[in-house]
Each structure stands twice: as structure tokens, then as C-alpha cells.
C-alpha positions in Angstrom: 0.8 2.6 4.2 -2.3 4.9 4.0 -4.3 2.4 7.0 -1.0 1.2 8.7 -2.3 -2.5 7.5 -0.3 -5.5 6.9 -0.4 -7.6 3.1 -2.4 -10.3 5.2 -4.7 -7.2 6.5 -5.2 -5.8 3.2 -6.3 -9.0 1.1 -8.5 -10.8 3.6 -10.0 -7.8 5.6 -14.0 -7.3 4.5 -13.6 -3.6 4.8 -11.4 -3.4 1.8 -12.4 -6.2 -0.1 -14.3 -3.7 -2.4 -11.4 -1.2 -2.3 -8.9 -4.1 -3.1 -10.9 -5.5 -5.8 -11.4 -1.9 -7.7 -7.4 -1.6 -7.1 -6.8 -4.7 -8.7 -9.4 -4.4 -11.7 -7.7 -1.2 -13.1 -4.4 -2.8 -12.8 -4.8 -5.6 -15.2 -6.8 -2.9 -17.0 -3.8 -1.3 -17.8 -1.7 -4.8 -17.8 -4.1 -6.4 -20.4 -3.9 -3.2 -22.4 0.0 -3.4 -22.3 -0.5 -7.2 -23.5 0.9 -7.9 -19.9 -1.0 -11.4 -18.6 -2.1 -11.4 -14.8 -3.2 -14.2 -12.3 -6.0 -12.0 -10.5 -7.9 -15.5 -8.9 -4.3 -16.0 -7.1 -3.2 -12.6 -6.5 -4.8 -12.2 -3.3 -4.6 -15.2 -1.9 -0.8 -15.2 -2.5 -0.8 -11.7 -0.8 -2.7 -12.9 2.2 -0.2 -15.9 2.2 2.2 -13.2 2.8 1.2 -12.9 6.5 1.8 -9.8 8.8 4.2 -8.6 6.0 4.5 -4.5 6.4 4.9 -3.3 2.7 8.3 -1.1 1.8 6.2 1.9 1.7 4.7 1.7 5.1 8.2 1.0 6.2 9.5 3.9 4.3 6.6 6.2 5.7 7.1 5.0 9.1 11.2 5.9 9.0 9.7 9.2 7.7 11.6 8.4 4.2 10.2 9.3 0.8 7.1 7.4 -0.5 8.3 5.3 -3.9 4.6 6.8 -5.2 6.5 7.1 -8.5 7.8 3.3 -9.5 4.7 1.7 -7.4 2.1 4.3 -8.6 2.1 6.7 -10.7 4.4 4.7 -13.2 1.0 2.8 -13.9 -0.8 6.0 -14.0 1.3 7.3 -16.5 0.4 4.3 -18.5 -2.6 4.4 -18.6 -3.0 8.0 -19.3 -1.2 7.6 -22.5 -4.1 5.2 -23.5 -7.0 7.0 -21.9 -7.6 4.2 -19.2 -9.6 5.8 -16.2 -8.1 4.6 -12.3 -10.4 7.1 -10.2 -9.4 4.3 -7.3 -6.1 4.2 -8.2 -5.6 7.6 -8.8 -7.7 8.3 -5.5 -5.0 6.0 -3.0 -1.9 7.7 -4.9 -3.4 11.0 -4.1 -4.3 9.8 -0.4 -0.8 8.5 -0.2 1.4 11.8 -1.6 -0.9 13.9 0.9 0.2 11.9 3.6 4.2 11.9 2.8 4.0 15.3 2.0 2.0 15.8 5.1 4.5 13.8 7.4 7.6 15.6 6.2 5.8 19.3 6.5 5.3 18.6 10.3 8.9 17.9 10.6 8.4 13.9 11.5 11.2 12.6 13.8 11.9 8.9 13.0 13.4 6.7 15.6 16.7 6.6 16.2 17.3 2.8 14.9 17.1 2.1 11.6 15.3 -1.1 12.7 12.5 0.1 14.0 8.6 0.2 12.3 5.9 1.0 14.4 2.6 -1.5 14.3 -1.0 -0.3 14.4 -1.1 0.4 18.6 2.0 2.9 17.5 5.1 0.9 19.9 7.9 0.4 17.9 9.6 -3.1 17.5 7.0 -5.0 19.5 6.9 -8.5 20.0 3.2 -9.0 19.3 2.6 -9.7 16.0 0.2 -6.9 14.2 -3.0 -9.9 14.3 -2.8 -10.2 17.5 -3.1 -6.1 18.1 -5.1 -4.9 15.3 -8.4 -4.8 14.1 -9.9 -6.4 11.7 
């Protein structure tokens, strides 16, 4: 949501492999401490496998709905606060994120009138060029 990036975007572009890897490190942090077992080899690979896939929030954000910060983040914050597990990334991104919901419904954003409609990078809506072929990498 935050870099208007697609699943494919965020799990095999080199400028957030370190970001991605941090995100995904605190997670099973928090998992393993929950006894919860996670496949982190096959996590990104199955993300990237995903393709040009525009995650719920971004969609959300781009309709200028509410961000679900609180089931996708800061349920896992609250987690691992109770047992003293430090996410400065994670807590970092969900900051990032709520500043830029609160941010988009402050200045009064106007979705489109279609219910359809998500924007990709270049900012058309409903494009026929798929986000690859129009983004950077």
C-alpha cells in the first residue's frame, strides 16, 4: 500500500529485499513465540508466484476506504508486546501506513466513481497494461 507495489513487486524487487526480510524475521518471531510454525524459505517465493496481485489494503487505500492496520498489523503488534518482542520494522511500516490513511482521509480523498476501479503505479485507473509492464523495478 505504502509504495503502490504489487505481491510480485514486493518479494522479488532488490530494493526491499532487506525491508522484506526484516518484515518477515519479526513475524515468525512472534509466530515461533506463539508456537505457530512458519515456511519462511517458501513464503516469498509463493508471494512472488502471486504475480501483479494488488493487496486488499492498497485496494482499500486506493477506494479511499479504511486501512485494516488492525487485523493485518497491529494485531501482531499487540502480540508481541504482551511478550516483550521488539518489531521496530514492523512497528515502523504500520506507523507509515496509519499516517498515510489518516493523511488520505484528512485531505478529503475523492475515490472514483466505480467501485471497480484501482489505480496502478502511472496513477490511470483500470488500465489494460499490466503494473510490470509500467512500473519500476
Amino acid at each position: 500500500m505504502i509504495g503502490a507495489t504489487t505481491l510480485e513487486e514486493i518479494y522479488t524487487s532488490p530494493n526491499l529485499h532487506e525491508l522484506v526480510c526484516d518484515l518477515l524475521h519479526e513475524g515468525l518471531r512472534v509466530a515461533a513465540a506463539y508456537s505457530a510454525q512458519l515456511d519462511l524459505p517458501g513464503f516469498p517465493a509463493r508471494g512472488a508466484a502471486m504475480g501483479a496481485v494488488r493487496t486488499s489494503m492498497r485496494q482499500d487505500h486506493a477506494r479511499g476506504r479504511p486501512l485494516e492496520l488492525a487485523a493485518i498489523g497491529e494485531a501482531v503488534l499487540e502480540l508481541a508486546t504482551r511478550l516483550n518482542i521488539a518489531l521496530p520494522r514492523s512497528r515502523q511500516i504500520i506507523a507509515l501506513a496509519r499516517f498515510c490513511g489518516h493523511r488520505q482521509r484528512a485531505i478529503g480523498f475523492e475515490p472514483p466513481s466505480t467501485s471497480e476501479s484501482t489505480p496502478w503505479p502511472d496513477g490511470t485507473w483500470n488500465s489494460p497494461r499490466t503494473p510490470s509492464s509500467t512500473a519500476p523495478r
